[in-house]
C-alpha positions as CSV (number, residue, x, y, z in Angstrom):
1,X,247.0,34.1,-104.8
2,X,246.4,37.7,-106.1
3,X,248.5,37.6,-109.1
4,X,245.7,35.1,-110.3
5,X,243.9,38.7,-110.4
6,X,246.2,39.4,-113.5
7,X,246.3,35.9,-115.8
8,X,244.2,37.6,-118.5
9,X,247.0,40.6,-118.1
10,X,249.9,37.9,-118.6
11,X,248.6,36.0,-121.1
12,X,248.4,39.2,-122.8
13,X,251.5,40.0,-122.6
14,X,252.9,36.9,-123.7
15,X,250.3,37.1,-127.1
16,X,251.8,40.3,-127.5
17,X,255.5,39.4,-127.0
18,X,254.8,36.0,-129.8
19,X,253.0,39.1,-132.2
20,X,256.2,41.7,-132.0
21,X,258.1,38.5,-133.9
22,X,255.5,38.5,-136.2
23,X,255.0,42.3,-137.2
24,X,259.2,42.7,-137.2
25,X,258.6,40.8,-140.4
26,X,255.4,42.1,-141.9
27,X,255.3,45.8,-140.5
28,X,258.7,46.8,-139.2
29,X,257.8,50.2,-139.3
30,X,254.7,49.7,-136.8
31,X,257.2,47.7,-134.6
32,X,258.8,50.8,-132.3
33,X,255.3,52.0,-131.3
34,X,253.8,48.4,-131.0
35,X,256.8,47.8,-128.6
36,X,256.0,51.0,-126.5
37,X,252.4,49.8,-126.4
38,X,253.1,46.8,-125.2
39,X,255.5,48.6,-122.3
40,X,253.4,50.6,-121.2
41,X,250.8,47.6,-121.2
42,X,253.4,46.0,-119.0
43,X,254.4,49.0,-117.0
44,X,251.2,49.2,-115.8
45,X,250.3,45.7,-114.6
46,X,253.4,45.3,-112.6
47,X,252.4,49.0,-111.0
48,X,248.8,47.5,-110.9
49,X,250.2,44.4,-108.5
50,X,252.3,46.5,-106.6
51,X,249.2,48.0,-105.9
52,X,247.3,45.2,-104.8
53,X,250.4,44.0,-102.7
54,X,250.3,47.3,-101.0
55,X,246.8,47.0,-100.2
56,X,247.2,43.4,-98.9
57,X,249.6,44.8,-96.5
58,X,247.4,47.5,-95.6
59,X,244.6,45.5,-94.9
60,X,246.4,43.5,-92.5
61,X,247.6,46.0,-90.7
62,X,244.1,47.7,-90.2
63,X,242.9,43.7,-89.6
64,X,245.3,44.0,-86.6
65,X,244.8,47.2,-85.5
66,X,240.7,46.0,-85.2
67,X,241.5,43.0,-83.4
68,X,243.7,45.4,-81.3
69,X,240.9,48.2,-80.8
70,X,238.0,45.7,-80.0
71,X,240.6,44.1,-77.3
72,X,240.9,47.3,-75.5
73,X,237.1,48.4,-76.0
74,X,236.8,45.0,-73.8
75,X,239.5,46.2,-71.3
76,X,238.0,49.7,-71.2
77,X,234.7,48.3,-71.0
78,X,235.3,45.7,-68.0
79,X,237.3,48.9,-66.5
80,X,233.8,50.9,-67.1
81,X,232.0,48.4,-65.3
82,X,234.6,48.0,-62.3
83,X,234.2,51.4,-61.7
84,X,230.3,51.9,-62.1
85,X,230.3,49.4,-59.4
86,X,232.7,50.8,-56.7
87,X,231.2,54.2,-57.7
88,X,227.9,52.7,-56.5
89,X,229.4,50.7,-53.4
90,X,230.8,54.1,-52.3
91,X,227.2,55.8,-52.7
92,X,225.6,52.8,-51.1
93,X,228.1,53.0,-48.3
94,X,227.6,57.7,-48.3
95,X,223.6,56.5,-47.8
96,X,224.0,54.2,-45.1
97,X,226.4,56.5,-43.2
98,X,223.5,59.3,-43.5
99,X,221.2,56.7,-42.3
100,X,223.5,56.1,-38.9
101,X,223.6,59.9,-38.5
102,X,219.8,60.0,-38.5
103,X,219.6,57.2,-36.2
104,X,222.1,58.6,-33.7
105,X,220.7,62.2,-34.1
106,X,216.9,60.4,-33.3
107,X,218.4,58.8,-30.3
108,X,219.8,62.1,-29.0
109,X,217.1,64.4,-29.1
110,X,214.6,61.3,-27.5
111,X,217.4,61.0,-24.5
112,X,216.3,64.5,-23.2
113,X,212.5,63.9,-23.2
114,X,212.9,60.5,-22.3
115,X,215.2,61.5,-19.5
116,X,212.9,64.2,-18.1
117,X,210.2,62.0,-17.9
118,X,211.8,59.0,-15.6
119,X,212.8,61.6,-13.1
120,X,209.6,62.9,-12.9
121,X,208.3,59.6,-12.7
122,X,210.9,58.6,-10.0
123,X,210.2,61.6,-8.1
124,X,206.4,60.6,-8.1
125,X,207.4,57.1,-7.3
126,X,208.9,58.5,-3.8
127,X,205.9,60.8,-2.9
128,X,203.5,58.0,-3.8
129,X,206.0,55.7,-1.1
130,X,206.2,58.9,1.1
131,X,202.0,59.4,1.2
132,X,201.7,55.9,1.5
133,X,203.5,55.5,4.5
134,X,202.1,58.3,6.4
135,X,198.9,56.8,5.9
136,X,199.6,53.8,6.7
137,X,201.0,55.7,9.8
138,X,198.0,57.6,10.6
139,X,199.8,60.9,10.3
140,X,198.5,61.9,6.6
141,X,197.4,65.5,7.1
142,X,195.0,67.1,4.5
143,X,197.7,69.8,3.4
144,X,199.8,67.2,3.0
145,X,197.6,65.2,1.1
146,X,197.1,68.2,-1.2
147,X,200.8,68.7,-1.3
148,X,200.8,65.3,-2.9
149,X,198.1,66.2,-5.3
150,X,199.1,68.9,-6.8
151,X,203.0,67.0,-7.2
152,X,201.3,64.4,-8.6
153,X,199.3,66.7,-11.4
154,X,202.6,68.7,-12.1
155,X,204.7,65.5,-12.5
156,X,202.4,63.3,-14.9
157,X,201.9,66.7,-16.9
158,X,205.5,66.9,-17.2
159,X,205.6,63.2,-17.6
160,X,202.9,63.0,-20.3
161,X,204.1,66.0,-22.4
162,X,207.8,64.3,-22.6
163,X,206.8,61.3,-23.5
164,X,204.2,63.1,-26.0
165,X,207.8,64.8,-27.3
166,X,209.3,61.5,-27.5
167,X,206.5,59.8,-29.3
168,X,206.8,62.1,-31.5
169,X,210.5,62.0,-32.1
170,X,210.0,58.1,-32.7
171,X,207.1,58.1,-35.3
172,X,209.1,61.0,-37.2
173,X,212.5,59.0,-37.1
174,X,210.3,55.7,-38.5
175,X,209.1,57.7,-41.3
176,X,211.8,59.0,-42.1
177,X,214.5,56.0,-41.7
178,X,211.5,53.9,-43.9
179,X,212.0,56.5,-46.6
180,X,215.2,56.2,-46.6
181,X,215.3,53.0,-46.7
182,X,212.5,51.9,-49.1
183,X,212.7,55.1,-50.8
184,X,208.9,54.8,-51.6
185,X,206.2,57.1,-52.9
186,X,203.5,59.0,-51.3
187,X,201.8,62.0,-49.7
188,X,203.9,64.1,-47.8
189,X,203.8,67.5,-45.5
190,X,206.9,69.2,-46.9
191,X,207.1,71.8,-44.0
192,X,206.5,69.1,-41.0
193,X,209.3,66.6,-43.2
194,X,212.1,69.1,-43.1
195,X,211.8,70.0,-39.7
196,X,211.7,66.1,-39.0
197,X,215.1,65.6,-41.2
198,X,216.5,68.9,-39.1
199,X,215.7,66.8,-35.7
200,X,218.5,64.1,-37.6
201,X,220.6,66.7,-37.7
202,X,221.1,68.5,-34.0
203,X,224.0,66.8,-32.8
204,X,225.8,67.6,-35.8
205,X,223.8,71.3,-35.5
206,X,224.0,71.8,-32.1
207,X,227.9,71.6,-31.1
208,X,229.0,74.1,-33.7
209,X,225.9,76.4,-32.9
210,X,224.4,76.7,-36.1
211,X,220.7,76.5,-36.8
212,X,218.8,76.2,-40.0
213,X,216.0,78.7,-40.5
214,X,213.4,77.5,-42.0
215,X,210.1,79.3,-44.4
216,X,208.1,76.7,-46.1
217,X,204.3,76.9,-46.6
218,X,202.5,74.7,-43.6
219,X,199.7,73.3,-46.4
220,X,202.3,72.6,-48.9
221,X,201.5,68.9,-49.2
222,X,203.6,66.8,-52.3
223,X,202.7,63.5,-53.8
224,X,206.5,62.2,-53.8
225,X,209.6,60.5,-52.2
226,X,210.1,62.0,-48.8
227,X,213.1,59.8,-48.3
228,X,214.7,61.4,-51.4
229,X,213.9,64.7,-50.0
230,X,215.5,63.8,-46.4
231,X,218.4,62.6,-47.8
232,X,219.0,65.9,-50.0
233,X,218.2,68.2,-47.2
234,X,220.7,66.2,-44.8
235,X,223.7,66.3,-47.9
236,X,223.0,69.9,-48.3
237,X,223.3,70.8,-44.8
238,X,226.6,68.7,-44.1
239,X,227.4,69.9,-47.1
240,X,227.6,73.6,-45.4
241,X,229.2,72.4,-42.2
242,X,231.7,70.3,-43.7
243,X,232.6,73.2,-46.5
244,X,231.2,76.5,-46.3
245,X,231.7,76.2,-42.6
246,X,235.2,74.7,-41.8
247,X,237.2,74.6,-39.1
248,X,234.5,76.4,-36.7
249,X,233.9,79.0,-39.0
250,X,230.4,80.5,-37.4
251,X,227.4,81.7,-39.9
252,X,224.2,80.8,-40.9
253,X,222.0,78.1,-43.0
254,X,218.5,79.0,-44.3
255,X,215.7,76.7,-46.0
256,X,213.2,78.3,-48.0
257,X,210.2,76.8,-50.4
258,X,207.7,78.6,-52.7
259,X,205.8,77.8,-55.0
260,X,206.8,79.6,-58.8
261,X,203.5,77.8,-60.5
262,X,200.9,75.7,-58.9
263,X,202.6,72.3,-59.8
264,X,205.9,73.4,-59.4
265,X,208.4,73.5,-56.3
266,X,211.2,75.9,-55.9
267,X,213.7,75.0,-52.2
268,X,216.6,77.2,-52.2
269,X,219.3,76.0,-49.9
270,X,221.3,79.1,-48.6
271,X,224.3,79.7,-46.6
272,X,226.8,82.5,-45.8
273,X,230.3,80.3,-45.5
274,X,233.2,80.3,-47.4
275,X,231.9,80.1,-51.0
276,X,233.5,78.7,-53.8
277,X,235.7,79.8,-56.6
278,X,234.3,79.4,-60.2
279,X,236.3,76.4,-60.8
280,X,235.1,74.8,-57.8
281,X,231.6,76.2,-58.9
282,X,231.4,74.5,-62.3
283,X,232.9,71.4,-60.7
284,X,230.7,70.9,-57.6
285,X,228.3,67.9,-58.9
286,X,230.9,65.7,-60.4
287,X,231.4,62.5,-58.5
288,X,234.7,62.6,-56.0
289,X,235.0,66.1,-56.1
290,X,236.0,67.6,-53.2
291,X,238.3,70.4,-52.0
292,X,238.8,68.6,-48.3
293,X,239.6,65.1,-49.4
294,X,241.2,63.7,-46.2
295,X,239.7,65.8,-44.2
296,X,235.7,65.0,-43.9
297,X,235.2,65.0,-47.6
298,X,234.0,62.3,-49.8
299,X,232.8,64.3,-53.3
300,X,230.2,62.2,-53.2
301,X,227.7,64.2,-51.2
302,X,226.5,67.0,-54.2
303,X,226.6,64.1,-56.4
304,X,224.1,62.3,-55.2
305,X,221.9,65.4,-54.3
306,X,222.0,65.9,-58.0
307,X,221.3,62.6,-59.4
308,X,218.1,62.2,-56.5
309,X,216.8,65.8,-57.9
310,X,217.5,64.9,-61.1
311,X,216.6,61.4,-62.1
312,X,214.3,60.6,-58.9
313,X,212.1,64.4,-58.3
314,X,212.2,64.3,-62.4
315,X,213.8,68.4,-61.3
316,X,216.7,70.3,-61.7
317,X,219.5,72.1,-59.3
318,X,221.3,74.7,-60.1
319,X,224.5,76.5,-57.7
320,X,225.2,80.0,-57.1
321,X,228.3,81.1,-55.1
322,X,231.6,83.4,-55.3
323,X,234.5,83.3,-52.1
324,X,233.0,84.7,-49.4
325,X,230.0,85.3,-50.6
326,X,228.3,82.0,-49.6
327,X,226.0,79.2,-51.7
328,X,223.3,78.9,-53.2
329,X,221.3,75.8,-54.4
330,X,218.1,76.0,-56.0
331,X,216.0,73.1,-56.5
332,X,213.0,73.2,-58.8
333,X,211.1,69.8,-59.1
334,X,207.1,69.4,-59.7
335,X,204.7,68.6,-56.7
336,X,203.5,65.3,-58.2
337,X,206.7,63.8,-59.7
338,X,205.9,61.8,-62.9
339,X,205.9,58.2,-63.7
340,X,203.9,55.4,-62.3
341,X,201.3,56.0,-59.8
């Protein structure tokens, strides 16, 4: 089919072949460079479909080598997308498992108030029997009966002010599980939220005898996504116990909040663990990172803190730390995040 491309070039030639007869006879002398002319004329169209036979060749090859690329563009695609999903099963599945810890760190701190308060109420239960009794006897004595009274005010103080603690405890843990849950906006106390998040975290706190200090502004009120918030805080701080603090290491964790402009919030994170190395450092937010894989650690735990401050709080974190020298996370994000109302 493409040496159609050179007919007129053939044709040509042949005119020129029938004309060399012709000019031997009536111009011999013009005949040697007539026949050079026509060589070269030649020489040059066979080089010209050479060319094109080349660049047949070539362009099925590059036709194949498309088909080939756009094949594993699918592959690497469909491979994308398998991961992107598994990637967010895994963060799904990190979520819910900070949203057990809440629940069994809610249900911990209610069993002391809740526990105080039924044996006060039992042990008002049995003077109540006891006066009753004595009354009914005859033998109720006025000391006694002011005995009675003044067990009776002590108890139901006692009773009222656990109950207080654990009515408390519950409306917190709602809020706070809704959040996480629903992940909604609204007004929020940032001071009273973090110490509700903290209340999550005691029986992960309490057993390794660390405590979280905490300086935040009691009238710092934000117009955002508490839930968001909870769920960095709690990352962050079992962050620290499952890395900075290791295998019992003992030290301390520290919240603090300011305010660097009116609309803007600064939360710096701080601890005085282990550190990290520069490597580790410039690593720390990349999903599956982790230097105790196997041992407690998921790498998915900084990730998600940074994609919530990020792409939720519309902020930024940045990390400070050197071995032994602890870490630092700073989190600036505004006070009214942006977007729809």
């Amino acid at each position: 089919m493409n040496f159609n491309l050179f007919a007129a070039e053939e044709e040509a030639l042949a005119k020129a072949r029938a004309l060399e007869t012709r000019l031997e006879a009536l111009a011999p002398q013009c005949l040697s460079e007539f026949r050079e002319l026509v060589a070269a004329f030649e020489l040059s169209t066979r080089e010209q479909q050479r060319l094109v036979r080349v660049s047949d060749r070539l362009q099925a090859q590059l036709s194949d080598a498309n088909h080939e690329l756009e094949r594993r563009r699918t592959e690497a695609e469909a491979a994308l997308e398998s991961l992107r999903e598994a990637q967010e099963a895994m963060v799904q599945s990190e979520k819910l498992a900070s949203l057990g810890a809440l629940v069994a760190g809610v249900a911990h701190e209610i069993n002391t108030p809740v526990g105080i308060a039924v044996s006060c109420a039992s042990h008002l239960a049995d003077a109540t029997q006891t006066l009753r009794r004595r009354a009914q006897e005859g033998e109720l004595g006025k000391a006694e009966f002011a005995r009675y009274l003044a067990t009776a005010i002590d108890t139901t103080d006692l009773i009222l002010g656990n109950c207080e603690r654990a009515s408390q405890l519950i409306a917190g843990f709602k809020q706070v599980a809704v959040d996480r849950a629903s992940a909604e906006r609204r007004g929020v106390n940032l001071a009273a939220y973090i110490q509700d998040t903290l209340v999550s975290l005691q029986p992960k706190l309490r057993p390794s005898g660390h405590v979280v200090a905490v300086n935040c502004p009691s009238d710092l009120e934000l117009d955002s996504y508490p839930g968001v918030l909870s769920q960095i805080l709690s990352n962050l701080v079992m962050n620290a116990l499952t890395h900075a603090f290791a295998d019992g290491r003992p030290g301390d964790m520290a919240i603090a909040v300011d305010l660097p402009t009116q609309e803007t919030v600064r939360l710096c994170f701080t601890d005085n663990g282990r550190g990290m190395s520069e490597e580790e450092r410039a690593r720390v937010f990349e999903p599956f990172f982790t230097t105790r894989r196997g041992r407690g650690g998921s790498g998915l735990g900084l990730h998600i803190v940074h994609n919530l401050v990020v792409g939720v709080l519309k902020g930024s974190i940045t990390v400070n730390s050197a071995l032994d020298r602890g870490t630092s996370f700073t989190l600036l994000f505004p006070r009214r995040t942006p977007g729809k109302d």
